[in-house]
N, C-alpha and C positions, 0 to 999 in steps of 0.2 A: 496513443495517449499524448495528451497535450506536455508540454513541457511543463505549464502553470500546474497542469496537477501531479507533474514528479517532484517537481518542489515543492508542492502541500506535501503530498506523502512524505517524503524524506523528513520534513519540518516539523513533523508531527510524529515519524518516527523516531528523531534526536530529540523532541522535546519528552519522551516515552524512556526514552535511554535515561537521560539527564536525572528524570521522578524515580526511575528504579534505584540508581548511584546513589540519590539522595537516601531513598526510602534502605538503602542496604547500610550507609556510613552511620546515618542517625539510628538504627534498629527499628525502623517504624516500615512493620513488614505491610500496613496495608496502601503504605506508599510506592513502594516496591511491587504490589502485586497492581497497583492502578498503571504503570510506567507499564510492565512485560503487558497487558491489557492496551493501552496505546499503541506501544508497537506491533500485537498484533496485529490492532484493528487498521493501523496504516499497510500492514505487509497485505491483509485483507483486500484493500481498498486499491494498493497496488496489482495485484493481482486481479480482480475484478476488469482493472481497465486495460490489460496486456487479455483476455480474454474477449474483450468489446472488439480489445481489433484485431485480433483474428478472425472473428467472427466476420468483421467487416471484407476481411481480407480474403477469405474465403469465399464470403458472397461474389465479391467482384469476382473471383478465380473461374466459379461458377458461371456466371454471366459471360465472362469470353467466353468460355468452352461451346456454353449454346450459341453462342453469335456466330459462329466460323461454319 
């Protein structure tokens, strides 16, 4: 994973945190329920790219084992 994209995710999952706080201080529960919805979809998107390389990482692992 690039580092650009641990700083989207993180950025987008503080800014998911910040809309929940909000959405809980003001009582306005569908701003609350948009925020934990953000931070899903960043732990999601986190998650997505820690499985890209593995994958990748794999392949390579792969690839020695037949070259030897």
């Amino acid at each position: 994973m690039s580092a650009a994209d641990h700083v989207k995710n993180t950025a987008e999952k503080m800014a998911g945190k910040a809309k929940e706080a909000t959405g809980k201080v003001t009582g306005n529960e569908k701003l609350e329920n948009e925020g934990k919805l953000d931070q899903a979809k960043a732990d999601l998107k986190e998650a997505g790219e820690h499985l890209k390389d593995d994958a990748k990482k794999a392949g390579e692992h792969l690839k020695d084992a037949t070259d030897r």
